[in-house]
ZAMARGU-4260 file (C-alpha; in steps of 0.2 Angstrom, whole numbers, plus 5000, padded with zeros to 4 digits):
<rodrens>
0) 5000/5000/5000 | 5015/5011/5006 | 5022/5008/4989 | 5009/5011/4980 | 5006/5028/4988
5) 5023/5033/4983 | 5024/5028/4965 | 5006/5040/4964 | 5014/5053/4973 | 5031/5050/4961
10) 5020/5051/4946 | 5009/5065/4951 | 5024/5076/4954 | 5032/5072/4937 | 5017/5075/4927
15) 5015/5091/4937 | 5033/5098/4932 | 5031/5091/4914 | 5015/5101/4915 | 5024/5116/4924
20) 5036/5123/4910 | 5023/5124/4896 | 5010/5134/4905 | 5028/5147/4909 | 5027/5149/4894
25) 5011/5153/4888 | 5011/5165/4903 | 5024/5174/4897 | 5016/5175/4880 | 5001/5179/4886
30) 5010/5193/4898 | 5019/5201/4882 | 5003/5199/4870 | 4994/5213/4884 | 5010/5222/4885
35) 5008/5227/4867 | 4988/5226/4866 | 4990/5240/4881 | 5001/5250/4876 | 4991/5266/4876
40) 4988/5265/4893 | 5005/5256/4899 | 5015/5267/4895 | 5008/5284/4902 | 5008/5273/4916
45) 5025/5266/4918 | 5030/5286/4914 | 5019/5291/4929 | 5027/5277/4939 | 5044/5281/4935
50) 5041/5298/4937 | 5036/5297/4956 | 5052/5285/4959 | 5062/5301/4952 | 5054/5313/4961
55) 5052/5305/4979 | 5068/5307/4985 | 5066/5327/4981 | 5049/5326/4988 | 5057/5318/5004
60) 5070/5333/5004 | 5055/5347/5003 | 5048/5337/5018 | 5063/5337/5029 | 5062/5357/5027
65) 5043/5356/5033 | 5034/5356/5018 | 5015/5347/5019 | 5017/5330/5010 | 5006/5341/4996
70) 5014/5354/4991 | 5031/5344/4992 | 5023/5333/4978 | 5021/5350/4970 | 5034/5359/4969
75) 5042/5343/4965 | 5032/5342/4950 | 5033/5359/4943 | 5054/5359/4945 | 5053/5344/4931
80) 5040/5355/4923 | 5052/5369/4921 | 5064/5360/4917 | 5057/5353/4904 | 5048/5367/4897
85) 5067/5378/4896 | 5075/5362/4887 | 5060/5363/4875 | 5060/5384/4874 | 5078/5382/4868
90) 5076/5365/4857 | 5059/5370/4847 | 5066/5387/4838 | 5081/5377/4834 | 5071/5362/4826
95) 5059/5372/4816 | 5075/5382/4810 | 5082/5366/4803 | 5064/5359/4796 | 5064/5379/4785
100) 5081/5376/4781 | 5078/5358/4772 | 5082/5361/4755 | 5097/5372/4755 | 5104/5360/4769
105) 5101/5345/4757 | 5110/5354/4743 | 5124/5358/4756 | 5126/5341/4761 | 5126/5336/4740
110) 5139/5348/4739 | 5151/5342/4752 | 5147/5325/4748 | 5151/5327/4730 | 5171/5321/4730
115) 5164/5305/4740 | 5152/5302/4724 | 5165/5306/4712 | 5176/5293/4719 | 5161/5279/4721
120) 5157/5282/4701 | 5167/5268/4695 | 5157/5256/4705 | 5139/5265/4697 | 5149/5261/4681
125) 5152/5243/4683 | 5132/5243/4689 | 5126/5250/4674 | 5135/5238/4662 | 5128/5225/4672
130) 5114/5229/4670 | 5115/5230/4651 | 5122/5215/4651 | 5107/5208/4659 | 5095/5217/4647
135) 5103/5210/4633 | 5096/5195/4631 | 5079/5201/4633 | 5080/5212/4621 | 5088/5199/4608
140) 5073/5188/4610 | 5062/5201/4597 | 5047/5201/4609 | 5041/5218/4614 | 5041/5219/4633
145) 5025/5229/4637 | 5027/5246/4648 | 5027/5242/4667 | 5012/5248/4674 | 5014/5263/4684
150) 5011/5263/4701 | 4998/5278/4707 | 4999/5280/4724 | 4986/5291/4735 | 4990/5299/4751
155) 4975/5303/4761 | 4985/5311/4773 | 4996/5323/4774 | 5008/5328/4790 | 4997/5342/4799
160) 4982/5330/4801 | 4994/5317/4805 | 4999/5326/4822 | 4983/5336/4823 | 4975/5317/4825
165) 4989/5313/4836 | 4992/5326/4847 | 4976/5327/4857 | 4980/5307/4863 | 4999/5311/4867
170) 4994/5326/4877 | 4980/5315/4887 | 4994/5303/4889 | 5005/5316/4896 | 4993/5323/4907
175) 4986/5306/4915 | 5006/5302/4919 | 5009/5320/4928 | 4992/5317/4935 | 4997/5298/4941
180) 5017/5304/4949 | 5008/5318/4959 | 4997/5305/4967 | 5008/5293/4971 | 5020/5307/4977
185) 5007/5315/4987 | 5000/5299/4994 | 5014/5287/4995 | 5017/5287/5014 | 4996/5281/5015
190) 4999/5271/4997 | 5015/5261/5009 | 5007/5257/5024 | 4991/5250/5016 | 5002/5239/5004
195) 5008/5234/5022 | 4992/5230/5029 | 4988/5216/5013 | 4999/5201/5022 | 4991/5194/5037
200) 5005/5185/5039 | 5018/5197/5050 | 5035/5188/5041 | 5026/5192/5024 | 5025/5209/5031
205) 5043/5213/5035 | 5048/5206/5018 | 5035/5216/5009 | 5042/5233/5021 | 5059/5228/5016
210) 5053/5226/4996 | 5046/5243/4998 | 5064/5253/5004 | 5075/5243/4994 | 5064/5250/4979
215) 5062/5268/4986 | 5081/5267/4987 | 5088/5258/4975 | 5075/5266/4961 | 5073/5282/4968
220) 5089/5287/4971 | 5097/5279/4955 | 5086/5287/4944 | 5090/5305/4954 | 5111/5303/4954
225) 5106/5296/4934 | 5098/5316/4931 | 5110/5326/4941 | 5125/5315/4930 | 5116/5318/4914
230) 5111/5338/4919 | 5131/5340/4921 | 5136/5332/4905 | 5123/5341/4897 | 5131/5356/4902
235) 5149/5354/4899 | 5144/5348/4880 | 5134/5361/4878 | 5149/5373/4884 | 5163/5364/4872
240) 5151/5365/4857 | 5150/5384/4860 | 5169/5384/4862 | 5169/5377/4844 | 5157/5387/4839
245) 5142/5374/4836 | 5126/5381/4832 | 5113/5379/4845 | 5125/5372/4856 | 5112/5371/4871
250) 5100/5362/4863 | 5115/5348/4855 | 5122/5347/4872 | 5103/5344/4881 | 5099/5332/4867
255) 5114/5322/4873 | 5111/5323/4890 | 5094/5317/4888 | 5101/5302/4875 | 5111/5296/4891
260) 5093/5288/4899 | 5094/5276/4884 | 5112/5263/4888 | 5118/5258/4871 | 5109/5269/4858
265) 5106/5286/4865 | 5121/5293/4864 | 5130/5286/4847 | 5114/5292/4839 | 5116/5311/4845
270) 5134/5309/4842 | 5132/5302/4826 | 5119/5317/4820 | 5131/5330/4827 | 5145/5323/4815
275) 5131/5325/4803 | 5127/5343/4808 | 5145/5346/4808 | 5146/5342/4791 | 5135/5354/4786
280) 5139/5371/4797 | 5159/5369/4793 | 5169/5369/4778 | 5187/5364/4787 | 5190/5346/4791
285) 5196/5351/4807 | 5180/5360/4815 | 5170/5347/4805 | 5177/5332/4817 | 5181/5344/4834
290) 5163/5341/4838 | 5159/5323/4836 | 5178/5321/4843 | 5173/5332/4859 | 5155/5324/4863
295) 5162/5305/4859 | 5176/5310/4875 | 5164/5317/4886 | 5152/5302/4883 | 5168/5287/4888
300) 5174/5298/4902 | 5156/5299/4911 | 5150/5281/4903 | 5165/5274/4909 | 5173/5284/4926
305) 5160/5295/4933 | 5144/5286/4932 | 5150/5270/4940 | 5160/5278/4954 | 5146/5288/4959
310) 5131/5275/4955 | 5142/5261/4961 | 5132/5245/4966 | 5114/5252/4963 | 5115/5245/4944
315) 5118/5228/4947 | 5112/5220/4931 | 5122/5213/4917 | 5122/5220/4901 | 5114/5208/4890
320) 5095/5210/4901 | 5100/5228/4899 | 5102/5227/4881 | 5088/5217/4879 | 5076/5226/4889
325) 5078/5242/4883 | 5075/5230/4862 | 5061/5224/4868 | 5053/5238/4877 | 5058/5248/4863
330) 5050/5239/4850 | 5034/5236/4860 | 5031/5252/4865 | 5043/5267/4858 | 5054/5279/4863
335) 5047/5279/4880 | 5047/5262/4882 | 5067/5264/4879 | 5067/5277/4892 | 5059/5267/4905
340) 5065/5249/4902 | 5081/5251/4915 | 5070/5258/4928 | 5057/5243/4927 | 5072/5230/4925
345) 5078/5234/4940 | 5060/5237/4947 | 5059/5219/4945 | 5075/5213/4953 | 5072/5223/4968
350) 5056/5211/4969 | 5063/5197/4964 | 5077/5197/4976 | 5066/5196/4989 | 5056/5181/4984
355) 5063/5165/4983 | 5051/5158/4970 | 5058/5173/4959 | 5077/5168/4965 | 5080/5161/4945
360) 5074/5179/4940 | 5087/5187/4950 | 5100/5177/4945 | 5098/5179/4926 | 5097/5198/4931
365) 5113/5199/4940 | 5130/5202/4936 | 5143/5195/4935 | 5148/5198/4953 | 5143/5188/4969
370) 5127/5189/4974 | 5124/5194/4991 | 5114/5183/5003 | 5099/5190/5011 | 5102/5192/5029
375) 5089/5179/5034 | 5097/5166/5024 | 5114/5172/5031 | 5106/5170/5050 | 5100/5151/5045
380) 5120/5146/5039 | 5127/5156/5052 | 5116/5147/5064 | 5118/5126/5055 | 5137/5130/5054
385) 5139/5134/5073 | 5148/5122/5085 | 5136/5114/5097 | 5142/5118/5115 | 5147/5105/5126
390) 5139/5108/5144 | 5150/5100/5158 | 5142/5097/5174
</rodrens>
């Protein structure tokens, strides 16, 4: 009977782990199929979300000099609003300046770029003869070769209706995010302690409180040491380029500084359009490569000395989920998604270094240092690897 019992047992947990890894994975289908589907509202979400992480530690700060826990969220908000309003007031005139300017910039560029054509000629050369030699034998064959059909193509809209049907749902999005990040900066002490109140259990609620700081701080206070980084490299970029006498070197340098939010693709892409720029505001070689040169210097020595001596261990990810977080996010939902895939990857380590079932998750996550043990699961070795004491009557 005994035997019996255990071979039902053996065979019941087998199917269940056979059963186990398939539904994973439909889950995580299933999980990124709704990421996608619910895009329009995600993502004004995890903005809003991401926001609040930002601004907590600076709500915190207006707190600590007796602000109300309202008007703390509020004068948190309106210093990113500022912010943001002088980086767009100095980066709007700038843009419209370069959309009037299309067409002689184009022939500018043709210009410059007419000694690179020159010297690529001989390959258009060989193109073209073999493309006549191609031709030949359908012309030796004697049949006319009909026309082909020309394609008519109707554009039923043009650009303005395209953002004047656009703009009302990116401002509604914007607007629902700055809406969200106040609440959850005004309310987050209340939002805490009822998050606390959900486990009946009181271990569950120590891990839970612990959950709760180690995302404050580890969030929170990255993504702040992250801005106050990237506001300084904004403006010693924007001061070089006015040494070299860049046009609109605020905006280039902000634009920069803004990239660095997005590892891996932010800041080659505003380096690589400054070289472009470059190329048409400067006639001497020198000057032409003096910008790119600078920014790409500026970029290694804060990517590769100042941020991690002053972020240090609050970024403990590899670089591959990095990378491919920031893909995915990216694809899925934007240039936002980009922006906030870092924050939300280590969002989900904090959790999942605090839940054992998620202890594969943290692992994968991780870098290539040693993971730090919990200080439970220190307190249970510490305590099996102690000597028993010997009591002598």
């Amino acid at each position: 009977m005994a035997d019996n019992l255990r071979a039902r047992s053996a065979w019941a947990l087998a199917a269940a782990r056979s059963v186990r890894t398939p539904l994973v994975i439909l889950a995580v289908c299933a999980v990124g199929v709704c990421l996608y589907l619910a895009r329009d509202f995600l993502i004004p979400t995890a903005g809003g979300v991401v926001i609040a992480l930002l601004l907590t530690p600076v709500a915190n700060g207006f707190e600590r000099l007796r602000f109300p826990s309202t008007l703390a969220a509020v004068a948190s908000v309106l210093m990113l609003v500022m912010v943001i309003a002088g980086v767009l007031a100095i980066a709007i005139p700038s843009i419209t300046g370069w959309a009037n300017q299309g067409p002689y910039l184009t022939m500018t560029l043709e210009r410059k770029l007419q000694g690179l054509r020159s010297s690529l000629a001989f390959v258009q050369e060989i193109s073209n003869r073999v493309e006549q030699a191609t031709a030949a034998p359908a012309a030796s064959t004697g049949a006319a070769a009909a026309p082909p059909a020309e394609k008519v193509v109707v554009r039923n809209s043009t650009l303005l209706g395209e953002l004047a049907s656009t703009t009302p749902g990116v401002v509604l999005q914007l607007f629902y995010a700055g809406v969200l990040a106040f609440l959850l900066l005004t309310h987050r002490n209340f939002h805490r302690r009822q998050i606390l109140r959900i486990p009946a259990d009181f271990g569950t609620r120590v891990r839970l409180a612990r959950v709760v700081r180690d995302i404050n701080n580890r969030v929170g206070q990255y993504l702040l040491s992250l801005t106050l980084i990237y506001s300084g490299v904004a403006v010693i970029c924007a001061i070089a380029l006015w040494a070299l006498g860049f046009p609109n070197a605020i905006a280039w340098g902000a634009a920069l500084g803004a990239a660095g939010f997005i590892p891996f693709v932010g800041a080659p892409v505003v380096i690589t359009v400054v070289a472009v720029v470059a190329l048409l505001s400067f006639d001497e070689w020198p000057r032409i490569v003096a910008a790119p040169a600078a920014l790409l210097i500026i970029h290694v020595i804060e990517s590769q000395f100042v941020t991690p001596a002053i972020v240090g261990r609050q970024l403990a990810l590899n670089t591959a989920s990095v990378f491919v977080s920031i893909a995915l996010l990216g694809w899925m939902w934007g240039a936002i998604g980009a922006l906030v895939a870092v924050p939300l990857l280590i969002l989900l380590s904090t959790i999942a270094a605090h839940l054992p079932s998620l202890h594969w998750l943290r692992v994968l996550l991780a870098d290539d240092q040693p993971l730090i043990e919990s200080p439970v699961r220190a307190k249970i070795i510490a305590v099996t690897r102690r000597r028993p004491r010997v009591m002598v009557k």
